[in-house]
C-alpha positions in Angstrom: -22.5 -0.8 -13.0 -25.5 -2.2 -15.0 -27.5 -4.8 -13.0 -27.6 -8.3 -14.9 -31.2 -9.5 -15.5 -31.8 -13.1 -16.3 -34.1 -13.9 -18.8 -36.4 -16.6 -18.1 -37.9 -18.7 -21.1 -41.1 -21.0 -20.9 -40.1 -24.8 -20.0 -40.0 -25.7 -23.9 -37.4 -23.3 -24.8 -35.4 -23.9 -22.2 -35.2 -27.7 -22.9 -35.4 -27.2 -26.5 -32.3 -25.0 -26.6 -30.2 -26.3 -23.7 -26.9 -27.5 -24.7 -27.0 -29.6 -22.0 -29.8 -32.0 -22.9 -29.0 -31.7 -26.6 -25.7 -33.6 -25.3 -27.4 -35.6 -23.2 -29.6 -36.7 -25.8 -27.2 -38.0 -28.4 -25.4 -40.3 -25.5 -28.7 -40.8 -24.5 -29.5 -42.3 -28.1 -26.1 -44.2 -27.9 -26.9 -45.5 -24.7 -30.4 -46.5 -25.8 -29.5 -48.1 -29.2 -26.6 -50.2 -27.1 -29.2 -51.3 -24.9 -31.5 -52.8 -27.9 -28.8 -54.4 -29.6 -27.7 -55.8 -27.2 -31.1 -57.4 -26.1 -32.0 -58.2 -29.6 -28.8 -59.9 -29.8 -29.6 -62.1 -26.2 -32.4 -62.5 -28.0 -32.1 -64.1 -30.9 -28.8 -65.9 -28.9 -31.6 -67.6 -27.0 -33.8 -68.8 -29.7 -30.4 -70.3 -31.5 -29.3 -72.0 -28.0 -30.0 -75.5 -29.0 -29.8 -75.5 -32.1 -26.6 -77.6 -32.6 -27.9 -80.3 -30.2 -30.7 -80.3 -32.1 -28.9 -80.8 -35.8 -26.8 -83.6 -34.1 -29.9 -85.3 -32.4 -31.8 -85.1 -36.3 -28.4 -85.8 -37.5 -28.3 -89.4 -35.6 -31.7 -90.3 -36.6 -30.1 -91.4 -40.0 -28.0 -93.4 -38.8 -30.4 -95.1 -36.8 -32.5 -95.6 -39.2 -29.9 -97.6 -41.1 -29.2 -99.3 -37.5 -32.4 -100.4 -37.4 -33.0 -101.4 -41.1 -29.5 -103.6 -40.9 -31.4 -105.3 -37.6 -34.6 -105.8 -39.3 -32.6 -108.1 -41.8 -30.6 -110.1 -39.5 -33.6 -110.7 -37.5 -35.4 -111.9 -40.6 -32.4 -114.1 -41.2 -31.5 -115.5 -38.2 -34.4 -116.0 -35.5 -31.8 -114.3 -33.1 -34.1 -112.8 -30.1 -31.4 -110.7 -28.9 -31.2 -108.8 -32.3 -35.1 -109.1 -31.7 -34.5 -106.9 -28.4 -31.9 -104.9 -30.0 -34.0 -103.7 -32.8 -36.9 -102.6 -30.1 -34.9 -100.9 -28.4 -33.8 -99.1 -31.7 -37.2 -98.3 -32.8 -38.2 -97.0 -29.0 -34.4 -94.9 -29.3 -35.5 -93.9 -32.6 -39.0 -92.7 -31.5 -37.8 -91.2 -28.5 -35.2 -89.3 -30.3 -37.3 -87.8 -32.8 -39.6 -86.1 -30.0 -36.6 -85.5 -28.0 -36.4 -82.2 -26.0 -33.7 -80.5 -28.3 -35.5 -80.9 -31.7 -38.9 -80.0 -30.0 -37.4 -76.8 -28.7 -36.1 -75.6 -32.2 -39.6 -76.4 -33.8 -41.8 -73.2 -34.4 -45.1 -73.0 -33.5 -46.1 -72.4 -37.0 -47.2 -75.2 -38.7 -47.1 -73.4 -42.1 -43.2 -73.2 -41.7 -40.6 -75.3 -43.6 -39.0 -77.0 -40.2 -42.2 -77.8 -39.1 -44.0 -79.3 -42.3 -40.3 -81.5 -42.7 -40.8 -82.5 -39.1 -44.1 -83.8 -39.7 -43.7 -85.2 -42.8 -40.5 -87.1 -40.8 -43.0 -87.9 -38.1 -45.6 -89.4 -40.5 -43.5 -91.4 -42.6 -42.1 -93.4 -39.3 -45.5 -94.3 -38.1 -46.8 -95.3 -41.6 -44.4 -96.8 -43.8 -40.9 -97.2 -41.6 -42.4 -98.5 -38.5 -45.4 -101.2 -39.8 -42.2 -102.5 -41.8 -39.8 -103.0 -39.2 -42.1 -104.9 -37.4 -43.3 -106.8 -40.3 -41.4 -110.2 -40.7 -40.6 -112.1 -44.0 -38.2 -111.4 -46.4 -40.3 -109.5 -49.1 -40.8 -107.0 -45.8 -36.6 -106.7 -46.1 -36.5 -105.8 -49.8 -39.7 -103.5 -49.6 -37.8 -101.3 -46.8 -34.8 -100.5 -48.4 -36.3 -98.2 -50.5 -38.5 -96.5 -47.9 -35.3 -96.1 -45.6 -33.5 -94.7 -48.1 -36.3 -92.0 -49.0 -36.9 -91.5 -44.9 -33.6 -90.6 -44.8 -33.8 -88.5 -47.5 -36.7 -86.9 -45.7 -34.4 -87.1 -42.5 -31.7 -85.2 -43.6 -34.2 -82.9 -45.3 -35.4 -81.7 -42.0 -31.5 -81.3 -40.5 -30.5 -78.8 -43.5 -34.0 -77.0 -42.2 -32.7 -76.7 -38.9 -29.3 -75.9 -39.9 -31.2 -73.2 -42.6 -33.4 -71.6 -39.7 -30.0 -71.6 -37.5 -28.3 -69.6 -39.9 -30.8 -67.4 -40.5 -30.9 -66.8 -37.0 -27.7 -65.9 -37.0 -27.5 -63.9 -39.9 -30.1 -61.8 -38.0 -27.8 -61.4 -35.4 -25.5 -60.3 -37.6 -27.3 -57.9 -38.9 -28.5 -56.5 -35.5 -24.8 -56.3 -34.5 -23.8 -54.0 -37.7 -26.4 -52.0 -37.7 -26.2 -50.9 -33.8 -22.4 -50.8 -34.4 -23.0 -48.3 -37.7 -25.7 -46.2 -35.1 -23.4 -45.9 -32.6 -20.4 -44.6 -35.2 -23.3 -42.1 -36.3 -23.7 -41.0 -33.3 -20.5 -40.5 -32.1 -19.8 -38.3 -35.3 -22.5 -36.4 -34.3 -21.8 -36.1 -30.9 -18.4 -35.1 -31.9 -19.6 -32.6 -34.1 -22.0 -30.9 -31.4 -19.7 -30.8 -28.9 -17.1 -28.9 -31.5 -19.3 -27.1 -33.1 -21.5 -25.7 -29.8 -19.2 -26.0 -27.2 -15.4 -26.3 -28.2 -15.2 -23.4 -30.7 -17.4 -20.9 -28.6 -15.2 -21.7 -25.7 -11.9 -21.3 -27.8 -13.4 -18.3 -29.0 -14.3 -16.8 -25.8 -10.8 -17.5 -24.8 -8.9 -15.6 -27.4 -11.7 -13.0 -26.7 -10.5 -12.6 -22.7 -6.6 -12.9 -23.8 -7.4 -9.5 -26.2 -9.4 -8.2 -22.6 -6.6 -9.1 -20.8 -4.4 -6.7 -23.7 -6.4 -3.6 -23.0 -8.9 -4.3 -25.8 -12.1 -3.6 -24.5 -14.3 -3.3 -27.6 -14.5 -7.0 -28.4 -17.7 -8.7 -28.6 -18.3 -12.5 -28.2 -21.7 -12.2 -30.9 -23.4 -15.5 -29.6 -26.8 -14.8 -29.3 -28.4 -18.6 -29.0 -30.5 -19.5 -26.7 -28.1 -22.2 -25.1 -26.0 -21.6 -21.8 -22.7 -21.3 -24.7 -25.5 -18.2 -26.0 -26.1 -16.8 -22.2 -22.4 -17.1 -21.7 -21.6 -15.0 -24.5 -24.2 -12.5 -24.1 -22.7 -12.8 -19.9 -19.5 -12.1 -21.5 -20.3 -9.1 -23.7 -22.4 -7.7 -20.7 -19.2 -8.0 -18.8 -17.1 -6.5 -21.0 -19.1 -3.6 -21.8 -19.0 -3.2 -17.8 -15.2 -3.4 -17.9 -15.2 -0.7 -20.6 -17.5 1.8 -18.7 -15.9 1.0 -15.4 -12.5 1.3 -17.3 -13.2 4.4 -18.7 -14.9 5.7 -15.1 -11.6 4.5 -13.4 -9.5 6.6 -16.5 -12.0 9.7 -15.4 -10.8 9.3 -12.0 -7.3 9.0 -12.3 -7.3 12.4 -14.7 -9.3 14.2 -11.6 -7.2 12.2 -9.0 -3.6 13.2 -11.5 -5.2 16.7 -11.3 -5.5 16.8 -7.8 -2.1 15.8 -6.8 -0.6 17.8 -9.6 -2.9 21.0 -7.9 -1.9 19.7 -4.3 1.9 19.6 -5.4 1.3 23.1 -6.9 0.2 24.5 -3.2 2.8 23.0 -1.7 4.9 24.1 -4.4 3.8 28.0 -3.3 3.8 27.6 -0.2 7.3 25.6 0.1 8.7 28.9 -1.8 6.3 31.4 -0.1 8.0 30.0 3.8 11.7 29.9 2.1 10.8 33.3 0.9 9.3 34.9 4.0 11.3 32.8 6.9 14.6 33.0 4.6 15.0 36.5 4.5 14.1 39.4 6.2 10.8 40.1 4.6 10.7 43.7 2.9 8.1 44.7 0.1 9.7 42.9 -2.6 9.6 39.7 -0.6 6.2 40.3 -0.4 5.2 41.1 -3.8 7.6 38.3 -5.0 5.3 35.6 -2.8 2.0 38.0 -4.5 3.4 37.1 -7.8 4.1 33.3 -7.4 0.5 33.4 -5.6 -0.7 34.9 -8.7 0.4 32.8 -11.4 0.0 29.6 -9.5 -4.0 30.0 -8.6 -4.4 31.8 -11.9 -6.4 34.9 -9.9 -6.1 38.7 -10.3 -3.9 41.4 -8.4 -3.0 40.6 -5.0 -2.5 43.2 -2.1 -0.9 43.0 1.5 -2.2 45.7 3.6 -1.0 46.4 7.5 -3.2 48.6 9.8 -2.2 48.6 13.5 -5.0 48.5 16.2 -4.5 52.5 16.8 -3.9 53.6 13.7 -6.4 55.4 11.0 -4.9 54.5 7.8 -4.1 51.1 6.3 -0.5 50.7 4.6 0.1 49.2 1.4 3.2 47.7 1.9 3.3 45.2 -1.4 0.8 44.8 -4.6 1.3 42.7 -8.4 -0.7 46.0 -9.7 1.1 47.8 -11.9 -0.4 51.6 -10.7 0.7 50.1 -7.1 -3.3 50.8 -6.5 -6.1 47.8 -5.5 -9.2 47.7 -6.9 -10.5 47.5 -3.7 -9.0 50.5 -2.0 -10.9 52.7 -4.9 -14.3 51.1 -3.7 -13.8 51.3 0.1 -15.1 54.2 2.2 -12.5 54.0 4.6 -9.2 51.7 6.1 -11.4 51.1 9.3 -14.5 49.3 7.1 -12.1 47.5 4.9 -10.6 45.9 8.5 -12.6 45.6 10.6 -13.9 42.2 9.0 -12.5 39.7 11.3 -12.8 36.5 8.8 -12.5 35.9 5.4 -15.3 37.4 3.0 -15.6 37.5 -0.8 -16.9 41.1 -1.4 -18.7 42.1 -5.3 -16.6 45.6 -7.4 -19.3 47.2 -9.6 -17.8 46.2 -12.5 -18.5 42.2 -11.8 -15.2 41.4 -10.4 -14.9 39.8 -6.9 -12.4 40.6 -4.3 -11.3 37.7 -1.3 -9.9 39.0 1.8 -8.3 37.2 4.5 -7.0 38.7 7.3 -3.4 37.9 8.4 -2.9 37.2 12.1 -1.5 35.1 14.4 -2.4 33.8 17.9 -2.2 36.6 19.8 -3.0 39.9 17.0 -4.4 40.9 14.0 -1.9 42.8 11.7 -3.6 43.3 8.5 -5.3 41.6 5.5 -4.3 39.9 2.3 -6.7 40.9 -0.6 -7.1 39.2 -4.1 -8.9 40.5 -7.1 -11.0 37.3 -8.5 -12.0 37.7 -12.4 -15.9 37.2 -13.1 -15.5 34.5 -15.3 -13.1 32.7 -13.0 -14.5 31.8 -9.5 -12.9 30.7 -6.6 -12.6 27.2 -6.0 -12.3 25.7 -2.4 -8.8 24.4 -3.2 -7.6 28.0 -3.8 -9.3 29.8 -0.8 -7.8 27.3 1.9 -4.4 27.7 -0.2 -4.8 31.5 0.2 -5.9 30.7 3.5 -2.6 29.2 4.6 -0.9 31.7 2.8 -2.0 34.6 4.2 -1.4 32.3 7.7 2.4 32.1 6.8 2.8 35.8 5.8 1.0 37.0 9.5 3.3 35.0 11.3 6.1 36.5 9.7 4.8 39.6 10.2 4.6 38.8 14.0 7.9 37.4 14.4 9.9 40.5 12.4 8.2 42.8 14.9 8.9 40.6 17.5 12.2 40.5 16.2 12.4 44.2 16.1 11.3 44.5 20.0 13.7 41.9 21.0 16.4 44.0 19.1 15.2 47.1 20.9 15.0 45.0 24.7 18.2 43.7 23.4 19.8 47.5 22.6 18.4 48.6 26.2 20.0 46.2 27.9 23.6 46.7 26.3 22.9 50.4 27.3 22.5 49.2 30.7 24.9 47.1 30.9 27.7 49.8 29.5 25.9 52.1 32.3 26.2 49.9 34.8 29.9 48.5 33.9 31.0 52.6 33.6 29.5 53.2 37.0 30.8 50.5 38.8 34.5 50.8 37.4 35.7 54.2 35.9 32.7 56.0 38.0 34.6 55.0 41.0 37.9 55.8 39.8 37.3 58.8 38.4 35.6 59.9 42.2 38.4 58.4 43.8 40.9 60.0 41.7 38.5 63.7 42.4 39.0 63.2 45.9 43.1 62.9 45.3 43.3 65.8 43.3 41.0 68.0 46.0 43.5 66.7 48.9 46.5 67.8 45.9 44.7 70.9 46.2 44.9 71.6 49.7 48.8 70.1 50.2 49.6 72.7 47.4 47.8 75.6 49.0 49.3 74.7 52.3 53.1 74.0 50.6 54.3 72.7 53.9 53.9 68.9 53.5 55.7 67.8 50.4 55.2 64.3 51.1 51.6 64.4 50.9 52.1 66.5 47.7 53.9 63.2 46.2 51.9 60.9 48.2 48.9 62.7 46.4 50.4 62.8 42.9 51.7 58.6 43.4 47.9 58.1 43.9 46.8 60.2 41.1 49.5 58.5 39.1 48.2 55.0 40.3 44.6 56.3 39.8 44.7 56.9 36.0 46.9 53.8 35.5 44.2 51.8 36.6 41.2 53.7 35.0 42.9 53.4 31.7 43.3 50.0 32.2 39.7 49.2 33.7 38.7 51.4 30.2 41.0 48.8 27.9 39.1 45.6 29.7 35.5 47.3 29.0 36.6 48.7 25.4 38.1 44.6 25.2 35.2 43.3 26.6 32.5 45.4 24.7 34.2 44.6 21.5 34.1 40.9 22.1 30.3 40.9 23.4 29.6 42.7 19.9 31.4 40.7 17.4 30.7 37.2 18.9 26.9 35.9 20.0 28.4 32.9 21.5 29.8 32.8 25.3 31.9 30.2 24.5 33.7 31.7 21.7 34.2 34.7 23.3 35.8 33.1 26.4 38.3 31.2 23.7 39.2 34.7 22.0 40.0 36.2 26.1 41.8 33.1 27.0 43.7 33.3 23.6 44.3 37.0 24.3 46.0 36.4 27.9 47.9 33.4 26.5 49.4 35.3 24.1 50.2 38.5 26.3 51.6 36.7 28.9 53.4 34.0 27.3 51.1 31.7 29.3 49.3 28.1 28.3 45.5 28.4 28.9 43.1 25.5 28.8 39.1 26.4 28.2 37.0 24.0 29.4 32.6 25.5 28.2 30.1 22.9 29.1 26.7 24.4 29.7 24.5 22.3 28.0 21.4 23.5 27.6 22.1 26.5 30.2 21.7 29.7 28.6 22.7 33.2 30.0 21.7 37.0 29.9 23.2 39.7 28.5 24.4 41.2 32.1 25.3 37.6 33.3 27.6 37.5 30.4 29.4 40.6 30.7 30.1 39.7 34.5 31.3 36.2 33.3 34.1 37.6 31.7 34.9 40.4 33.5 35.6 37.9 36.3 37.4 35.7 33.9 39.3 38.7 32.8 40.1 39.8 36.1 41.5 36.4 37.2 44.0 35.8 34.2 45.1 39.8 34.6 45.6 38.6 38.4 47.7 35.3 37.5 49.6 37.5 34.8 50.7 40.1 37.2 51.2 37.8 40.3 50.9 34.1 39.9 54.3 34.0 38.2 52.1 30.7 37.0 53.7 28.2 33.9 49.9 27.1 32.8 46.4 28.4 33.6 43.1 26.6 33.0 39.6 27.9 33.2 35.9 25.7 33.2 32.5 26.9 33.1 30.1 24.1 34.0 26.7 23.6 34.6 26.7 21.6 37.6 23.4 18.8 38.9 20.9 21.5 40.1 21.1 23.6 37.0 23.4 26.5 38.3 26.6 27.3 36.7 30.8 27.0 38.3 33.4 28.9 37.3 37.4 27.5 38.3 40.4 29.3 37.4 43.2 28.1 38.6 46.8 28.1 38.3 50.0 26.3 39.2 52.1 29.4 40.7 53.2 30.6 43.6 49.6 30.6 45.6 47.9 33.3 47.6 50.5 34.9 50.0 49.0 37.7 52.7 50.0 40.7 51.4 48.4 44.4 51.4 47.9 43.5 47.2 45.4 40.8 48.8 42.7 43.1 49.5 43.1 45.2 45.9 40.3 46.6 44.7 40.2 44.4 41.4 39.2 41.5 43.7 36.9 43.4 45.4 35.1 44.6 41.9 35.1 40.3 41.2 33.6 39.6 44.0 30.7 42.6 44.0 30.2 40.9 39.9 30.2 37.5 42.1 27.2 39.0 44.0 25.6 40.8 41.3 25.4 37.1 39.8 23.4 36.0 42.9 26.6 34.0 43.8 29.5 33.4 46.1 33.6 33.7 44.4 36.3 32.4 46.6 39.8 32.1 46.0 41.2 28.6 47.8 44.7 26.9 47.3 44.5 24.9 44.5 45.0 21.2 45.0 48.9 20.5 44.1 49.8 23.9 43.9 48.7 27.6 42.9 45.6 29.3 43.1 41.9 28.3 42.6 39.2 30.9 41.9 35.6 29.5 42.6 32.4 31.1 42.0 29.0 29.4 41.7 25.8 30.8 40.7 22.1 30.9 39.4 21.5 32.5 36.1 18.1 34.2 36.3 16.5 32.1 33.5 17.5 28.4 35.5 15.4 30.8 38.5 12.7 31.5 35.6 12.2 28.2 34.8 12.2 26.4 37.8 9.3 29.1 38.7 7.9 28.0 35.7 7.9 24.2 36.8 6.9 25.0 40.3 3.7 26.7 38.9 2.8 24.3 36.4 3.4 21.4 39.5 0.8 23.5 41.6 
């Protein structure tokens, strides 16, 4: 963002062109021409204080001139010596009067002026005409004065229409002073008015509609004021700002297109590699599982051919088992000088083809082995980008673990095979193996009875066995054929227990509960097989013997992680009887041992029989070795 620079002008400018003294100017100008008219006015207020006393003072020398003249003639008259005193004491009013402090006051010091030359005219006609005849006695003294009153008044009231003049003039002055400060101050309102609209209001109003279009998205507008003023710097603050806006706007759009990019790049890879895992964890992979993942690959990083190539630790040759070229060839493989240099590369490398085309290989392993690499033909005018190597990275991650876990799979099918073959082995031995030896040793002693044809009872004693013998092969054959079937079609213990104890049920015409609660207990192979051979072997015995109305079997895992077996049933109980020690029970409890356990058969609480057996499966022993290990 551009850096703001302030711009400083000389001292004169900046008071010349501040909007701030310019306004404080014009009510500086009001408040100045306020102040003089108003002092003006107290001015010429106190030269006109005074001025009525002063009119009535002059105004009351007439009539005391008249006073006194109307005295002078009863004194000449009548000898009265109180009109004497009186009249004295009019002339000393009079004098006293006419230099009395409110007439003196409104007297200029001019003595060229009107008032003043009345005043002394007043002044001289007292002391030398109206005065000497006042105090003159006689009659002829009375009809002389008459006139000269008369004319002193004249000059009398001459001299109040001068003060009343020079009052009015005064005030007619302040008149004046008053209008013309009122007429200033209107001026200067106006202009006031007009510079505050015309530099401040309409800039302002402007700048406002100009941030309500910046507020709409319009980023181009320009305020244009380019005084001098702080209205002027605010513009040009406000253009420099939204010229900022714009470029950071626009930088802010650039990064939101790379940022959109990014996500819609990121949600591409996961795209791949959500349908890469679906494709390579939801099936069994096979080469056009693999060149189907090749081809999204392909199209979604917008690189050349890709190639998945397998070469075991001990083998010479490389196998191509999938490719998006069409001759089924790599580019690379034509290059190479052998399988062994292609592999042996441990890490990922970016190799040059003569022809200016690039070729990324990444080798796909897991934690434990190294089972091959994943090679991708990169155009010359399209180079990798980080994005797509780690992409490719992960993908060739994904595809070496699932090429671990399918041969893993395969060897646990294998380990899985072997043990059914040993269990079968083991079953045949331990049940028709015996019976079939048991039954060669009948038929050699059959042998030897016949040869001797003098015993016929052991002949028949020989044949019952025989008889007995193959009953109870065949039947021991039916359980394992039963057995084997069940182990094969169902993965699950439990429902393979509920298809036996449906079987019986249904043979016998017998009610059997199931009761499976392992938890997370699981079993082997062998463990199972022995689990329901015993379980067999105990509903075969309540069938033929219990002469039981209901049956119920439980598989638990109990509190120190081994597993119980009950069957019981509500029949007649265990009587002693040579059937006691048959062989079947025998064959249960050898299966008890193989188990690493202990089966008994107890009364069962309330009636019948109980079969108990209680054992260790070999992975609770794993585990807890496991634990014990760790603890150390």
């Amino acid at each position: 963002m551009r850096e703001h620079k302030h711009v400083k002008y000389p001292l004169w400018n900046r008071l010349q062109y501040s909007l701030l003294l310019r306004l404080g100017g014009v009510i500086a100008a009001i408040t100045v021409l306020a102040v003089v008219a108003m002092s003006m006015s107290w001015m010429v207020a106190e030269t006109t204080q005074g001025n009525g006393a002063a009119i009535n003072v002059a105004g009351s020398l007439r009539m005391q001139s008249w006073r006194m003249t109307s005295l002078h003639q009863r004194t000449m008259q009548v000898a009265i010596p109180a009109d004497m005193q009186q009249l004295r004491d009019a002339m000393t009013q009079f004098e006293n009067d006419l230099r009395a402090e409110p007439i003196v006051s409104v007297l200029p010091t001019d003595e060229s002026t009107a008032l003043k030359r009345v005043y002394r005219q007043v002044e001289s006609d007292w002391q030398e005409r109206v005065l000497p005849m006042l105090m003159t006695p006689g009659t002829d003294s009375v009809a002389a004065l008459l006139p000269v009153v008369d004319q002193f008044v004249a000059q009398i009231n001459d001299f109040v229409k001068q003060i009343e003049e020079t009052t009015e003039a005064k005030i007619f002055v302040l008149r004046v002073i008053l209008g013309v400060a009122l007429i200033g101050t209107l001026l200067m309102v106006v202009l006031s008015v007009y510079l505050i609209r015309n530099i401040l209001v309409s800039p302002i109003k402007d700048l406002l509609a100009l941030t309500d279009e910046i507020r709409q998205g319009n980023l181009a507008v320009r305020s244009g004021l380019t005084g001098e003023d702080e209205i002027g710097q605010l513009g040009r603050a406000f253009d420099l700002m939204a010229e900022d806006l714009s470029k950071l706007y626009r930088d802010l759009e650039a990064r939101v297109e790379q940022k959109t990019a990014e996500l819609t790049r990121s949600n591409r890879s996961l795209d791949l590699l959500y349908r890469a895992i679906s494709h390579l964890h939801g099936h069994s992979p096979d080469q056009e599982v693999f060149k189907h993942v090749l081809q999204e690959a392909e199209s979604t990083l917008g690189l050349g051919v890709g190639t998945i190539c397998l070469k075991g630790d001990n083998e010479q040759q490389g196998s191509v088992i999938a490719t998006t070229d069409t001759h089924d060839i790599n580019p690379w493989c034509e290059h190479a000088a052998s399988c062994a240099e292609c592999h042996d590369p441990p890490d990922i490398r970016l190799d040059a083809l003569p022809d200016g085309r690039q070729v990324l290989r990444l080798p796909l392993a897991d934690a434990e082995k190294r089972y091959g690499q994943l090679m991708v033909d990169v155009p010359a005018d399209a180079p990798t980008e980080t994005w797509q190597v780690q992409l490719l990275e992960a993908l060739s991650h994904h595809i070496g673990v699932t090429i671990a876990s399918e041969q893993r799979m395969e060897q646990s099918r294998r380990v899985s095979l072997l043990e059914e073959r040993a269990v079968i082995a083991r079953e045949l031995h331990d049940s028709l193996a015996q019976s079939l030896a048991y039954m060669k040793i009948q038929v050699g002693r059959l042998r030897h009875a016949i040869e001797r044809s003098d015993d016929e009872h052991e002949v028949a004693e020989a044949l019952e066995e025989l008889r007995v013998g193959l009953n109870s092969s065949y039947q021991q054959l039916r359980e394992l054929l039963s057995t084997f079937r069940l182990r094969m079609d169902e993965a699950d213990l439990g429902m393979t227990l509920a298809q036996t104890t449906t079987e019986f049920a249904e043979r016998g015409d017998l009610p059997v509960e199931l009761d499976v609660d392992l938890g997370s207990l699981s079993l082997t192979p062998n463990e199972e097989i022995h689990l329901l051979q015993i379980v067999r072997e105990g509903l075969s015995n309540i069938l033929k013997h219990a002469r039981a109305r209901c049956a119920w079997v439980s598989l638990r895992r109990v509190a120190n992680g081994d597993a119980e077996l009950l069957i019981d049933d509500d029949g007649i109980g265990i009587t002693k009887s040579a059937t006691l020690h048959h062989y079947g029970i025998a064959i249960m409890n050898e299966r008890a041992r193989a188990l690493h356990g202990c089966l008994e058969h107890q009364p069962r609480p309330g009636g019948g029989t109980r079969v108990h057996m209680v054992f260790t499966p070999n992975q609770s022993e794993q585990f807890s070795e496991i634990r014990v290990s760790n603890a150390q």
